[in-house]
ZADOLO-816801 format. One record per residue (C-alpha): residue number from 1; x, y, z. Coordinates in pm, 1 decimal, always signed. Example, Ala and Ser with C-alpha at 12.3 -4.5 7.8 and 13.67 -1.06 7.14 Angstrom:
# ZADOLO-816801
  segu        xx        yy        zz
     1   +1230.0    -450.0    +780.0
     2   +1367.0    -106.0    +714.0
END
This chain:
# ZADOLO-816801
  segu        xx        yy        zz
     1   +4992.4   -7195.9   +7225.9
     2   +5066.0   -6866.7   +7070.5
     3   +5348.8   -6710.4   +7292.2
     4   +5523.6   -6832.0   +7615.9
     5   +5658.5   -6544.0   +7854.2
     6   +6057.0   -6585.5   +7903.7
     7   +6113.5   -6594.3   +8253.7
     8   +6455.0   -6586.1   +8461.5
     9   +6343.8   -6720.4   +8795.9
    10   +6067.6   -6499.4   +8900.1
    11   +6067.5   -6209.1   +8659.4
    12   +5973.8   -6196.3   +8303.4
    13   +6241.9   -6136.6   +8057.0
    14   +6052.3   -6127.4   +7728.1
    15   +5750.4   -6312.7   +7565.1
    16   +5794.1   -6472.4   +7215.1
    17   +5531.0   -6545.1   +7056.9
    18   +5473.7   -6765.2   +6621.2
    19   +5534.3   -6396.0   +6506.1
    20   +5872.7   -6333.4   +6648.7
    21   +5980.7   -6676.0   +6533.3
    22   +5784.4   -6651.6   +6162.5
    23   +5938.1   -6281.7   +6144.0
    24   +6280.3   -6332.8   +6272.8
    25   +6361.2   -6717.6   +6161.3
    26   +6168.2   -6826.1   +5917.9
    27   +6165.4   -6533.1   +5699.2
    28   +6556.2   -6448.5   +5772.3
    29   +6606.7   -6816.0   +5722.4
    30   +6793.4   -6879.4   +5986.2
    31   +6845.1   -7197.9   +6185.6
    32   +6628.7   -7324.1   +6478.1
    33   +6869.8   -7511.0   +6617.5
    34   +7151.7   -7216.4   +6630.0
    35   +6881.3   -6913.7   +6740.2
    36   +6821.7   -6886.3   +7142.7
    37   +6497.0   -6736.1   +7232.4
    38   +6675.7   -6425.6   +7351.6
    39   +6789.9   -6332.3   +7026.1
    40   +6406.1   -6317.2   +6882.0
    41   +6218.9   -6249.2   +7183.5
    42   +6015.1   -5915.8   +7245.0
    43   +6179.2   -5758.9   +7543.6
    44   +5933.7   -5458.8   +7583.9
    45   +5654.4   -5636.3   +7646.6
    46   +5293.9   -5450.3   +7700.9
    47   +5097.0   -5570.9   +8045.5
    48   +4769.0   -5551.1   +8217.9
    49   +4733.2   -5603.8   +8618.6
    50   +4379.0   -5803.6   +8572.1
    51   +4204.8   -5474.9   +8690.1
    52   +4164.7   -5369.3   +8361.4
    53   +3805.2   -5416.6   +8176.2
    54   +3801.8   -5672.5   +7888.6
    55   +3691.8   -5371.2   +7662.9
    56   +4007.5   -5218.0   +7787.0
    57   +4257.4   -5483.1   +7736.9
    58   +4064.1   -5526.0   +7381.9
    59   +4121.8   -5165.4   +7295.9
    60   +4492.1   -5190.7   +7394.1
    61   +4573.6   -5540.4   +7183.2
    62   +4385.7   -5391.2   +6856.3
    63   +4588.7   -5096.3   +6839.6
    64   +4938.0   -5229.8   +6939.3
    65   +4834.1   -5534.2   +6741.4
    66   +4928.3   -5797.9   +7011.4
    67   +4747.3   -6145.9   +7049.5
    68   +4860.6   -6165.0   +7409.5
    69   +4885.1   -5996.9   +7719.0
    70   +5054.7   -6131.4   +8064.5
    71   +4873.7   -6049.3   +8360.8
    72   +5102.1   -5911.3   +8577.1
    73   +5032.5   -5877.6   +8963.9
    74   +5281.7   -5711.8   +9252.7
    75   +5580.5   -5772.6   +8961.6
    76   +5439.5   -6145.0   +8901.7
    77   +5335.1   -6339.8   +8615.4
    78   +4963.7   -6466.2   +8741.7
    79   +4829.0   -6553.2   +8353.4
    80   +4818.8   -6471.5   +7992.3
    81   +4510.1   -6377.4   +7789.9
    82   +4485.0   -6350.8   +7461.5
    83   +4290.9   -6214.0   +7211.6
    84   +4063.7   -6518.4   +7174.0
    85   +3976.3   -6528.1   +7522.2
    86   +3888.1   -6148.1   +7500.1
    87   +3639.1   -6195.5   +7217.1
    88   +3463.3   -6533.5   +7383.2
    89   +3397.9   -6283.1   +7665.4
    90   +3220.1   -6044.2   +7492.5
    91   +3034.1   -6325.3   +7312.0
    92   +2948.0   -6424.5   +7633.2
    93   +2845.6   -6083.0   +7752.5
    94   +2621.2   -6008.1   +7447.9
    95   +2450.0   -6355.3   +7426.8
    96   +2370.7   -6296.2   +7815.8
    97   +2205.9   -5923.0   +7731.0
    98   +2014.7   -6110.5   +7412.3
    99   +1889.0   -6351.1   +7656.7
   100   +1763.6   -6116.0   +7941.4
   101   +1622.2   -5868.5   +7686.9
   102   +1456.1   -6176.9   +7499.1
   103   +1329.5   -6288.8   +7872.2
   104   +1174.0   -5890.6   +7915.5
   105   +1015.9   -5929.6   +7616.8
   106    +846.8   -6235.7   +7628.6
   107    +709.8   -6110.2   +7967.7
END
């Protein structure tokens, strides 16, 4: 798992994902133990409500250069997708053209 979404009972605080702890422990060498998650946490965290196309959501990850994206729905946390997901979609999507157009062809 990439990130986790920091929740305080119902509502989402934060999400902190290997960068925030690479970037703001590991390189500033500071302690594990000692650093809460609020402290390296990203607070302004970027959304989609699941009605958003996966070309969409890809657009918006690629040029904010995020991995992950909560699905928010009526100010709840439904899911997470991340970038990975995003791209075995459009695999998906393409081998499923490739197929139908290899199906028209072959008659």
């Amino acid at each position: 798992m990439g990130s986790l979404i920091v929740m305080d009972d119902d509502k989402m605080r934060g999400i902190v994902t290997e960068r925030d702890y690479a970037r703001k422990v590991i390189i500033k060498g500071r302690s594990s133990e000692s650093t809460s998650v609020s402290e390296i946490m990203t607070t302004d965290v970027l959304t989609t409500s699941g009605l958003e196309t996966v070309k969409e959501c890809m657009e918006v990850m690629t040029e904010r250069h995020i991995r992950h994206l909560p699905v928010v729905e009526d100010d709840r946390v439904i899911g997470m997708i991340s970038i990975g997901d995003l791209v075995q979609a459009i695999i998906a999507d393409q081998q499923e053209e490739i197929d139908q157009l290899g199906s028209y062809i072959s008659g």
